[in-house]
C-alpha positions in Angstrom: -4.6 30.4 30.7 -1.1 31.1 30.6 -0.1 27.5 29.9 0.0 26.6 26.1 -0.4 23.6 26.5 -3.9 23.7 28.0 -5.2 26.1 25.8 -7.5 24.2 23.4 -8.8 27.3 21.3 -7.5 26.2 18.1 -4.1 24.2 16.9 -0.9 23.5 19.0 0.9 26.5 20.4 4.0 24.9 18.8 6.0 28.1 19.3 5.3 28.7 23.1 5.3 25.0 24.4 8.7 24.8 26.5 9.4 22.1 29.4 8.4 23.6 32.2 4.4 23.5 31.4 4.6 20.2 30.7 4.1 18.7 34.9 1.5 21.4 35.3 -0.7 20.5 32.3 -0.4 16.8 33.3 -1.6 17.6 36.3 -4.3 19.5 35.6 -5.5 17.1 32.7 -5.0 14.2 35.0 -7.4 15.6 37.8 -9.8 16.4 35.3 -9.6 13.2 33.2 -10.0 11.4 36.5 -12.7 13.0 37.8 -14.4 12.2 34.4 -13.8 8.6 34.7 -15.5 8.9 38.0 -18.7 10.8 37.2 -19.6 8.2 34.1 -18.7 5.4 36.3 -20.6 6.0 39.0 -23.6 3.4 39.7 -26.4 6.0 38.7 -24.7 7.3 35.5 -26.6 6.0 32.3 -25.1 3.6 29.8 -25.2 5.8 27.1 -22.5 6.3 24.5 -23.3 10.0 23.6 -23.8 10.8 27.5 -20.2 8.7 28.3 -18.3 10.3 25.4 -20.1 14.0 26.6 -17.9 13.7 29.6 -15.1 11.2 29.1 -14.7 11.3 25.3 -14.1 15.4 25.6 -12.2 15.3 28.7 -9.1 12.6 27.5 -9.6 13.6 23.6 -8.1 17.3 25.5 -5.4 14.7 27.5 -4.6 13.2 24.6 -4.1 15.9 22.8 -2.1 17.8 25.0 0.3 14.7 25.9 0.5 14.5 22.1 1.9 17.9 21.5 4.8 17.3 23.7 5.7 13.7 22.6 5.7 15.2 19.0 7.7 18.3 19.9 10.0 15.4 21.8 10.7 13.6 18.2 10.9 16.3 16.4 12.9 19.4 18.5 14.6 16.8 21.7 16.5 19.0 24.1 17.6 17.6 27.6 15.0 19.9 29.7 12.1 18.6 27.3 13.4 15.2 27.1 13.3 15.4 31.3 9.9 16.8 31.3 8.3 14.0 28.5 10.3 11.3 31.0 8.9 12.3 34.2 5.7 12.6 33.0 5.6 9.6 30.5 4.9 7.2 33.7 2.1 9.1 34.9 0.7 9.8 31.4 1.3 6.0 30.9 -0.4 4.9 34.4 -3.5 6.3 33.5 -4.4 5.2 29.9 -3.6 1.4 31.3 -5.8 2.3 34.4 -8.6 3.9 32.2 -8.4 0.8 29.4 -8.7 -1.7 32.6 -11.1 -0.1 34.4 -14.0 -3.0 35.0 -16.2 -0.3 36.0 -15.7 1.7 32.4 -16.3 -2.0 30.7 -19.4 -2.6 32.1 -20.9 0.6 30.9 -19.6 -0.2 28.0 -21.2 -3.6 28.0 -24.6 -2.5 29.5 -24.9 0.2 26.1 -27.4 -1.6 23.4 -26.1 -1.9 20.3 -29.5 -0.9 18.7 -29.3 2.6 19.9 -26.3 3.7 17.9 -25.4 4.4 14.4 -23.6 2.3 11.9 -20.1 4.1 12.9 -21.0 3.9 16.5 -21.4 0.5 16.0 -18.1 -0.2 14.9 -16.6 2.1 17.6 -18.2 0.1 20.6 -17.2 -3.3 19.2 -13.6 -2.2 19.2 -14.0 -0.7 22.4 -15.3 -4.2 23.6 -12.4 -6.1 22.5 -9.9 -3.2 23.2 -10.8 -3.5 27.2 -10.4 -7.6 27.0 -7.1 -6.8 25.4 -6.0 -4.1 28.0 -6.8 -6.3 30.4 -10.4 -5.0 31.9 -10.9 -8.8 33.0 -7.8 -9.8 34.7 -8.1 -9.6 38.6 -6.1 -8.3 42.1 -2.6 -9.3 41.0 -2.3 -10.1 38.0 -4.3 -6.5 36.8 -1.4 -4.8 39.2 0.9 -6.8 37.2 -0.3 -5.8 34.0 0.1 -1.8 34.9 3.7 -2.3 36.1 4.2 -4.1 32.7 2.6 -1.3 30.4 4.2 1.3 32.4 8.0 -0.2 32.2 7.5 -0.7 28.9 6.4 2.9 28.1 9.9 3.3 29.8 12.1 1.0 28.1 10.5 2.0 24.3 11.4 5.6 25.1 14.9 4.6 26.4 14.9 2.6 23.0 14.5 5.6 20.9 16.1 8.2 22.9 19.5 5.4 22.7 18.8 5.5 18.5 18.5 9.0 18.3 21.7 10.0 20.5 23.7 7.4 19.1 23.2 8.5 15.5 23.5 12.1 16.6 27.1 11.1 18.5 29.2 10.3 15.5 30.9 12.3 13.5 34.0 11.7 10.7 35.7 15.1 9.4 37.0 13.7 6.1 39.8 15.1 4.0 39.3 16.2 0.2 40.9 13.0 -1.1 38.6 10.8 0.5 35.1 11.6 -0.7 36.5 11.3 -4.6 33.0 10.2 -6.4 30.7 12.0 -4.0 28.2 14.3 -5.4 28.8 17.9 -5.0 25.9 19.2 -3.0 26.5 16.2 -0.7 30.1 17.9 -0.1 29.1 21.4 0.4 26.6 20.2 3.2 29.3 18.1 4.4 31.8 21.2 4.4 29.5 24.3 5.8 28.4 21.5 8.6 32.6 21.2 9.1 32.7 25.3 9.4 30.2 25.9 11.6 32.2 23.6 14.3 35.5 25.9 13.2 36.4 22.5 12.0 38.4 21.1 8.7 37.6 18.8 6.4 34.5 17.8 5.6 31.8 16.6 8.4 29.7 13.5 7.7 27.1 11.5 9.6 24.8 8.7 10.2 21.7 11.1 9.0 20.3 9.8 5.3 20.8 12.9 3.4 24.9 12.3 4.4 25.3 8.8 5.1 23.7 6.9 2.1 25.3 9.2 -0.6 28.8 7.7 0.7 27.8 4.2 0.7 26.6 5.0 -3.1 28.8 7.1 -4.6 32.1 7.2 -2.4 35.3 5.6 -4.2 36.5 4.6 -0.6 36.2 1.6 0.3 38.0 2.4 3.2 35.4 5.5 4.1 32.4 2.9 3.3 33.5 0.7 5.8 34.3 3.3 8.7 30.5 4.5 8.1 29.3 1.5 7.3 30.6 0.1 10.7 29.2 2.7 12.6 25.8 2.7 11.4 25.4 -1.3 12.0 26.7 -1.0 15.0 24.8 2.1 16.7 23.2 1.9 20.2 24.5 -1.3 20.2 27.5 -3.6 22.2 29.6 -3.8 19.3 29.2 0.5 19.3 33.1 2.0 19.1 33.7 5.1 21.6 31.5 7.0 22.5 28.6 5.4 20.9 29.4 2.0 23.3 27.2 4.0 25.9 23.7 3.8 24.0 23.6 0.0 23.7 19.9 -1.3 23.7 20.4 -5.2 23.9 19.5 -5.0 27.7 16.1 -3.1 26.7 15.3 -5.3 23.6 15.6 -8.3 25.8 13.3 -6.7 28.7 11.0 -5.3 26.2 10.3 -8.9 24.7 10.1 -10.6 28.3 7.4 -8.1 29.4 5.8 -8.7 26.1 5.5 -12.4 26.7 4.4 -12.1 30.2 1.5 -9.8 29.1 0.5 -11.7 26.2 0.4 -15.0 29.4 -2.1 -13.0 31.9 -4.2 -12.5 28.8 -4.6 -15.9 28.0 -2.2 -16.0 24.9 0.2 -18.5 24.4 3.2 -15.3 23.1 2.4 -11.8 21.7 1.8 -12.8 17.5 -1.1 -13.9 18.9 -2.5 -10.4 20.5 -0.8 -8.8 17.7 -3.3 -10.1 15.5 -6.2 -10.2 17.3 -7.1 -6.1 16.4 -5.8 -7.0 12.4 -6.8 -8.6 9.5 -4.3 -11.3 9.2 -6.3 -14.3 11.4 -2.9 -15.8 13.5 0.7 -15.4 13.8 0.9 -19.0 11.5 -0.8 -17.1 8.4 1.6 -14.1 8.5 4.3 -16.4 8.5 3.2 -18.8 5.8 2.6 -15.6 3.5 5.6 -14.1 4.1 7.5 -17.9 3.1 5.3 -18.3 0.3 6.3 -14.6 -0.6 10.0 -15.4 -0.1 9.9 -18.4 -2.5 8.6 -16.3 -5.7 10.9 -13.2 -4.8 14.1 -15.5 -4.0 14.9 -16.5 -7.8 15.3 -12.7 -8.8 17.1 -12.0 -5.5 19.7 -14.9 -6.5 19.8 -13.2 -10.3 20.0 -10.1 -8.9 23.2 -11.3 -6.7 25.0 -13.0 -9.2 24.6 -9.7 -11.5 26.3 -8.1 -8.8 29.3 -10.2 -8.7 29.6 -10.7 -12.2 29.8 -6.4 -12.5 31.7 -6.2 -9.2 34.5 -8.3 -10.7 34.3 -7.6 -14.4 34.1 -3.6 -14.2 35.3 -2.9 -10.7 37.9 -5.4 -9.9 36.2 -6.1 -6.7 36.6 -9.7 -6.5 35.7 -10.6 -3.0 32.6 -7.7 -2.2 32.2 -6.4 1.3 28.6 -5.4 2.7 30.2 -1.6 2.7 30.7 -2.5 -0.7 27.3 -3.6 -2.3 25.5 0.1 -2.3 28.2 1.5 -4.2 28.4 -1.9 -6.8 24.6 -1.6 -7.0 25.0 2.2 -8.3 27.5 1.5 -10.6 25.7 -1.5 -12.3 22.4 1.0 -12.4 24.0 3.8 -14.2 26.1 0.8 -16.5 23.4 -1.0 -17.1 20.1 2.2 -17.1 22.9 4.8 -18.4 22.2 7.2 -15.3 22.7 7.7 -12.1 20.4 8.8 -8.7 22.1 11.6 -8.8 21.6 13.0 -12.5 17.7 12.2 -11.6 18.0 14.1 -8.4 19.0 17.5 -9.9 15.1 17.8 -11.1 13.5 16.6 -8.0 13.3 20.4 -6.1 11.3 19.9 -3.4 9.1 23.1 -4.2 8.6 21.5 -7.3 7.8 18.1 -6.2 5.2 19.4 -3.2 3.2 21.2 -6.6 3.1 17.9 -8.2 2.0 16.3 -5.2 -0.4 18.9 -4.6 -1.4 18.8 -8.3 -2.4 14.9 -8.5 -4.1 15.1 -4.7 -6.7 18.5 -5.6 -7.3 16.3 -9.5 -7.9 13.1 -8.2 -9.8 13.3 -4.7 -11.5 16.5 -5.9 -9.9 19.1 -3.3 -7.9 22.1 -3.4 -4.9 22.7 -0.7 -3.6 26.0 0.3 -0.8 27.5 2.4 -2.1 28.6 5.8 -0.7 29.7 8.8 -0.4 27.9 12.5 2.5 28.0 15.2 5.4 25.7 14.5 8.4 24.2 16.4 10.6 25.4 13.4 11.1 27.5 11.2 11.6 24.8 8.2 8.0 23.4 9.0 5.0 24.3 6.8 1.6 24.2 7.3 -1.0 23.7 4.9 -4.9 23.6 4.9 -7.4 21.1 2.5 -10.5 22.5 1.1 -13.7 20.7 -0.6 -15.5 24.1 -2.8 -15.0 26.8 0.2 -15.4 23.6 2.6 -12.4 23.1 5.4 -11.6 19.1 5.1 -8.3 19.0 7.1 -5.2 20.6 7.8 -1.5 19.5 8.1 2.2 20.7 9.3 5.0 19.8 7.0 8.3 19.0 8.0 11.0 17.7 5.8 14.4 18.6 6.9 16.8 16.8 8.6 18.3 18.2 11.7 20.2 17.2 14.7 17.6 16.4 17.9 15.2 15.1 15.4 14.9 11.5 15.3 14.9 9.6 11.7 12.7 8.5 9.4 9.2 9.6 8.1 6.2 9.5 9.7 2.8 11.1 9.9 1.0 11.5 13.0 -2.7 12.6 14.3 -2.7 16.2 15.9 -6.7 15.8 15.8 -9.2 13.6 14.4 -12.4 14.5 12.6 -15.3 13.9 15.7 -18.6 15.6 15.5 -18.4 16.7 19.2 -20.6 15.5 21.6 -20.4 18.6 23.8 -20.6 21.6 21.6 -22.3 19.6 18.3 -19.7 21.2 16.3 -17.8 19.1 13.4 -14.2 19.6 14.5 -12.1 19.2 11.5 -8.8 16.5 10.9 -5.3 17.9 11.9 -1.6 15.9 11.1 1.6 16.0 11.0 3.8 14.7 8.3 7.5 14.5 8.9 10.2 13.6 6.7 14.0 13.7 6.9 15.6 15.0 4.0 18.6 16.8 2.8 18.4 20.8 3.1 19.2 23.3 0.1 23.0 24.4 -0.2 24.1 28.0 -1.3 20.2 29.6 -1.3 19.0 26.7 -4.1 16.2 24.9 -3.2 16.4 20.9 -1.5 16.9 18.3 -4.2 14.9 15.1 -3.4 16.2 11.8 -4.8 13.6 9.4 -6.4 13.5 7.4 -2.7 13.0 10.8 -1.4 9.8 11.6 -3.3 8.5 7.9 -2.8 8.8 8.4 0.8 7.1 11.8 0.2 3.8 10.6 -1.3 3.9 7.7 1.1 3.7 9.6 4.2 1.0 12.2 2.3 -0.9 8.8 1.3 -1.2 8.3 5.5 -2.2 11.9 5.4 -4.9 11.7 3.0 -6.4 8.6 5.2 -6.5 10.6 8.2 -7.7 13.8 6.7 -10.4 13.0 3.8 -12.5 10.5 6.3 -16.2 11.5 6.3 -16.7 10.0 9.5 -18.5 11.9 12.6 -16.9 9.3 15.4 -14.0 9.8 16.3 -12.4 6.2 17.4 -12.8 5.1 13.5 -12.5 8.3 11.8 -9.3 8.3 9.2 -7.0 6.2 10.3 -8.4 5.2 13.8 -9.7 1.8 14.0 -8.3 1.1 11.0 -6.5 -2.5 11.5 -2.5 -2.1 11.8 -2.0 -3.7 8.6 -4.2 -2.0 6.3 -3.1 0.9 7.3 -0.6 1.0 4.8 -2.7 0.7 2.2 -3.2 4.4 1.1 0.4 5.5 1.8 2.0 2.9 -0.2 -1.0 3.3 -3.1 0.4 6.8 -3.2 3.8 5.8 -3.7 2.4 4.4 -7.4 2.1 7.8 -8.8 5.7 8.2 -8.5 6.7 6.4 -11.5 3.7 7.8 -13.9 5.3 9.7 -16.7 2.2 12.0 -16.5 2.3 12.7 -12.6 6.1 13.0 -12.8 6.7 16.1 -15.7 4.3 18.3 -13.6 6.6 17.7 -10.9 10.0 18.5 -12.2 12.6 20.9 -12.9 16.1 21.1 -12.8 17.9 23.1 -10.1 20.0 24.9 -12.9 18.2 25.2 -16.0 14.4 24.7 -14.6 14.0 22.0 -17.6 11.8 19.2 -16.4 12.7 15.9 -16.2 13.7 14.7 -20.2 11.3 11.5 -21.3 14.5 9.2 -22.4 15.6 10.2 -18.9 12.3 8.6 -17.2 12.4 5.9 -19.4 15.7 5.0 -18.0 14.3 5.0 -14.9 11.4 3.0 -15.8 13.5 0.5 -17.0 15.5 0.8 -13.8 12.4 0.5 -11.5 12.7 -3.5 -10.7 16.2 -3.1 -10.3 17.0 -5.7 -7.5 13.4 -5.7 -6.6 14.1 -9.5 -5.6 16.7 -8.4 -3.1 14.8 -5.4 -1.7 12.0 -7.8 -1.2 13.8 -10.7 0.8 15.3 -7.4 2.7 11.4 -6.5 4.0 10.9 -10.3 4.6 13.5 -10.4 6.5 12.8 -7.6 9.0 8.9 -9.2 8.9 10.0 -12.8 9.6 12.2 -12.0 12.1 10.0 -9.5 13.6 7.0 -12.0 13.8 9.4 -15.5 14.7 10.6 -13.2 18.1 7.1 -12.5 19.4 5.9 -16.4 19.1 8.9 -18.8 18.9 11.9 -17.1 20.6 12.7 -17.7 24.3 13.3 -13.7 25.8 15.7 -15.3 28.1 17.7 -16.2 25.5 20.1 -14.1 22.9 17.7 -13.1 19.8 21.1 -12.7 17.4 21.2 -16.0 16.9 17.5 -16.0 15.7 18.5 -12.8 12.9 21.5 -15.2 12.0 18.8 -18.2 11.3 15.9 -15.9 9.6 18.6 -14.5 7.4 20.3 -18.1 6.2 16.4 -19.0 5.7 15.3 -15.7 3.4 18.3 -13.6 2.7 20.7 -13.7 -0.2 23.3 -11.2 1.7 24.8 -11.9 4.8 26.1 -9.4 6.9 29.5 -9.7 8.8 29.2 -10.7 12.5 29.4 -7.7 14.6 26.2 -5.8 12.5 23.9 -5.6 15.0 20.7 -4.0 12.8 17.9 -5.2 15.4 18.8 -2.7 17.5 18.3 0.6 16.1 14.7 -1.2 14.7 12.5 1.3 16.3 9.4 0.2 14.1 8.7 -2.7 16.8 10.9 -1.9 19.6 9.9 1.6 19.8 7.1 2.3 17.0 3.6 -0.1 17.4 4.9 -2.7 14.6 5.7 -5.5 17.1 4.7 -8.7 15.8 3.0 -6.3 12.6 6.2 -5.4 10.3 4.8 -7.8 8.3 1.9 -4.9 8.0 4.1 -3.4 5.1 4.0 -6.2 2.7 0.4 -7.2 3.5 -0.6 -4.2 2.4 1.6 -3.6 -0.3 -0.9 -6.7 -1.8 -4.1 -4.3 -1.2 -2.2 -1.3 -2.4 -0.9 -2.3 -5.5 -4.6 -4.4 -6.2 -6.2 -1.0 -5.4 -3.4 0.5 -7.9 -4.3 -1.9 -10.9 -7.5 -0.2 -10.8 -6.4 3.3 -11.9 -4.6 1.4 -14.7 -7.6 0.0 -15.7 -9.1 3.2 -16.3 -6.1 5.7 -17.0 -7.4 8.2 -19.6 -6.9 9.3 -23.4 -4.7 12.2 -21.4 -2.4 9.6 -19.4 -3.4 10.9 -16.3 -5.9 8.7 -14.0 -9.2 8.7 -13.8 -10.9 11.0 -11.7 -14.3 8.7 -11.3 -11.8 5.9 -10.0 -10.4 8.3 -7.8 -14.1 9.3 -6.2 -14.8 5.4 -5.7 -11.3 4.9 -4.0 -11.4 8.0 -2.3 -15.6 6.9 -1.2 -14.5 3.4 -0.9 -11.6 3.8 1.2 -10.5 7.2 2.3 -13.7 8.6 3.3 -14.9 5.1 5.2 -11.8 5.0 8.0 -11.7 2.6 10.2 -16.1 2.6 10.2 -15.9 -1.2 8.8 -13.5 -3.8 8.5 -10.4 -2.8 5.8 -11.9 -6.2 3.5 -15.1 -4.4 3.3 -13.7 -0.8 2.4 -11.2 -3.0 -0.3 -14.4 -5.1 -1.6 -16.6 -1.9 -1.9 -14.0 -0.1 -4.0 -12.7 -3.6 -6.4 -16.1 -5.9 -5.7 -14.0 -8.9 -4.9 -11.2 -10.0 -2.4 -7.7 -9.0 -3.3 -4.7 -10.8 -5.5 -1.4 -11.6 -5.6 -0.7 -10.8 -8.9 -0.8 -7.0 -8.9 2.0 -6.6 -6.5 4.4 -9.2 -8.6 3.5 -7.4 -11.8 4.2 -3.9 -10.4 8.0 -5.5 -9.1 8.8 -7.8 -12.5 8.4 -10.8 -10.4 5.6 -12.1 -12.4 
């Protein structure tokens, strides 16, 4: 038992995982997850779903498991000897899910199982099953089943190459700048940037493309000169137009491979390009709806955007003598019209957001609303920054989670939340085995023994990955392929995380979670009202800005030729939908890891479908907000019953009718951004 990886007593052994058990627990899982697949497939074994998942279920939910704790170490701690060991075994790892979601044998036990014997969930489990085996390609024959493997397992390949390329080329640049140049940037930004200088023996001040340093100096930095040489390099990471050393991480090969395998497995499945097995698993009905909503949605947001533009200029000139704007230029305009215009600035507001303090709000508006209470607890973890929390109904475990909000170097960017478990009433021991995640975040870390300070974004992005969090751990369903969020279709999914995000601007959720960093005041109500006032600032821009990622996202997996260069189908969608254009050599598309690298492809549009359900689901709590201010806590049982609880047991529509008792609306989502 000396290999942590294959101990499945209790949570990950975070803290004792290292590379070199990764091969051997492959291999063993491997020989065991095989010889499961051939026990239930053999001729004599019974069609049964609880005898199937009594050996198979238990066998891979340990596989995948296992392979999970080393991809999320590899995000989230990368070294070369674990980035070696998660490559050699990602094609083996890879090889056999495709093999096991192929397998005719597996289908036709599958198929052979009678619907009347199983439960409502188990229902809804088989059904996906069903279509998930036509969609992994149980029916394809001799070559063109050979085919599909090679395809799944060089693109496994490619995607990691595709994030490992985004990670190392943010990681690779560094600009040590002098005192002079960072005139206007905020004074914790500068002692990070100076102690990171130090610990190198270096001078100056040491910025990067990580968030916590890089959007600060495209906000708040008077030099233009030091917004362009940042600005450059973040468009322009893992990419050909890449300066020194970052010119080796260029993805435009991969993204170009990536699309022509997905097209050639969207053919052998009988699908003219990959929208259209995008969709199939989703709600949205074809590629041609998703694109029609996202034009319609263009049309209303496009007036503000231009209003929003023209404010812009008109301040850029006026105030700033900036007659002729530069892309490097337009965060730093957009700050200095805010705090003109709203009388404050990001960072004034970000000098109460301590992340202590924000986590107790948090915590405080999740144990009122969805009637739990969460506690510290203790577990292993890959750092010493991480957290680890556990949720309780009365003396009732619901769920667990690890909490990780620093930035750091090997840890790639952005915020996610991942499954470490799912709730399953196991088939082999009967026991209820409780729902485990991980929530990761990359924020600034405290300077000089004060605690982090969050900005506004920060906290949004905060709630938002607890909203995923909630999804996955407050599900009251037994089976495990549509508890929380599995089976839940890809763009409904972000329905609880960005409902979350709505409590974020509620004068009553925010004072609990305040206090300055100095003084320990909370946040001071003409202070909120500012931002209030604030909160639709360019929310016509920031809208075109999503369709644009969506559009172009969904237009490269139906209309666009691989074989052919996709820039010039980024320079179209954005003449079509965007009010900004960015000079020539940006090359955004590839650092976009959400579908070159992250299970968006042909679903970025996900976001703003949701964002429909979410802020419908929102209006709801407004209908019913209390004498006290704060929501209502019978609202918050439906949504939580309606919603949270179901998973992915029923079709999203039928979770969002049980909880509003009609189909959703428009409206919400352009009241809550002024474009109504």
């Amino acid at each position: 038992m000396s290999n942590p990886l294959l101990d499945f007593s209790d949570l990950p052994l975070f803290d004792q995982i290292q590379p070199e058990h990764v091969a051997p627990a492959i291999d063993a899982l491997l020989q065991e997850s095989d010889a499961a697949l051939e026990t239930v497939t053999a001729p004599d074994f019974p069609a049964d779903w609880t005898a199937i998942a009594k050996v198979l279920d238990v066998t891979t939910e340990k596989f995948g498991r296992a392979w999970g704790a080393v991809s999320h170490l590899n995000s989230v701690a990368d070294t070369p000897e674990l980035r070696a060991a998660y490559n050699a075994a990602l094609p083996r790892v890879t090889e056999f899910w495709t093999r096991l979601g192929s397998d005719e044998r597996l289908y036709a036990k599958y198929k052979a199982i009678d619907p009347s014997t199983l439960n409502n969930e188990q229902r809804q489990a088989h059904k996906n099953a069903l279509r998930n085996f036509v969609l992994g390609g149980a029916e394809l024959q001799g070559a063109a089943k050979e085919r599909y493997a090679q395809i799944q397992e060089r693109q496994a390949e490619l995607t990691q190459k595709f994030s490992e390329n985004a990670l190392d080329a943010t990681d690779a640049f560094a600009y040590y700048a002098t005192e002079a140049e960072l005139d206007g940037l905020p004074e914790d930004v500068k002692q990070t940037a100076r102690a990171a200088a130090q610990k190198e023996d270096k001078d100056g001040y040491k910025l990067t493309l990580k968030m916590p340093s890089y959007l600060p100096v495209m906000q708040f930095a008077k030099s233009s000169a030091l917004r362009h040489t940042l600005y450059r390099a973040y468009v322009t990471r893992a990419s050909d137009q890449a300066e020194g050393e970052g010119s080796k991480f260029d993805n435009s090969a991969l993204i170009r491979e990536i699309l022509a395998l997905r097209q050639e497995e969207a053919q052998l499945l009988g699908y003219v390009n990959f929208g259209e097995v995008s969709v199939v698993p989703k709600m949205a009905e074809s590629p041609q709806q998703v694109i029609s909503f996202l034009r319609d949605l263009a049309q209303k947001a496009r007036p503000y955007a231009e209003q929003d533009l023209a404010d812009l200029r008109t301040f850029a000139r006026d105030q700033l003598g900036i007659n002729d704007p530069q892309p490097w230029d337009w965060p730093y305009v957009s700050e200095r019209l805010k705090e003109a215009r709203y009388a404050f600035s990001e960072q004034e507001v970000k000098q109460y957001f301590t992340a202590p303090r924000v986590l107790a709000g948090l915590f405080k508006i999740v144990e009122t609303l969805f009637e739990v209470s969460i506690r510290r607890d203790t577990a292993p973890v890959w750092h010493p920054s991480v957290e680890f929390y556990r949720i309780e109904r009365g003396n009732e475990l619901v769920g667990q989670f690890y909490l990780d909000q620093p930035a750091r170097n090997g840890k790639r960017g952005g915020a996610w939340m991942d499954d470490v478990r799912a709730r399953w009433l196991r088939p082999d021991t009967g026991r209820l085995q409780t729902p485990v995640a991980h929530l990761v975040c990359n924020f600034a870390d405290g300077v000089d023994g004060k605690p982090a300070l969050l900005t506004h974004d920060d906290v949004i992005t905060l709630f938002h990955e607890f909203g995923h969090g909630l999804h996955h751990m407050l599900t009251q369903v037994n089976e495990r392929d549509v508890s929380g969020i599995s089976g839940v279709e890809w763009d409904a999914v972000e329905l609880p995380s960005q409902f979350m995000e709505n409590f974020c601007w509620e004068w009553d959720v925010l004072k609990h979670m305040t206090s300055h960093v100095d003084t320990g005041e909370p946040l001071p109500r003409t202070l909120y009202d500012k931002m209030i006032a604030a909160k639709n600032f360019q929310s016509g821009m920031q809208t075109l800005r999503q369709i644009e990622f969506a559009l172009f996202d969904m237009l490269l997996h139906t209309e666009h030729d691989p074989a052919q260069d996709f820039m010039p189908l980024l320079d179209l969608v954005r003449a079509e939908v965007a009010v900004l254009q960015p000079p020539a050599w940006s090359r955004t598309a590839h650092t976009f890891s959400h579908i070159f690298a992250g299970g968006y492809a042909a679903g970025y549009y996900s976001y703003k479908w949701a964002e429909v359900l979410s802020a419908d689901a929102y209006a709801a709590f407004e209908e019913t907000v209390g004498k006290d201010g704060l929501p209502s806590v019978q609202t918050g049982r439906q949504y939580r019953q309606a919603i949270l609880e179901a998973g992915g047991s029923r079709p999203a529509i039928e979770s969002f009718k049980a909880f509003r008792g009609r189909e959703p609306s428009l409206d919400a989502l352009l009241r809550h951004q002024g474009m109504a």
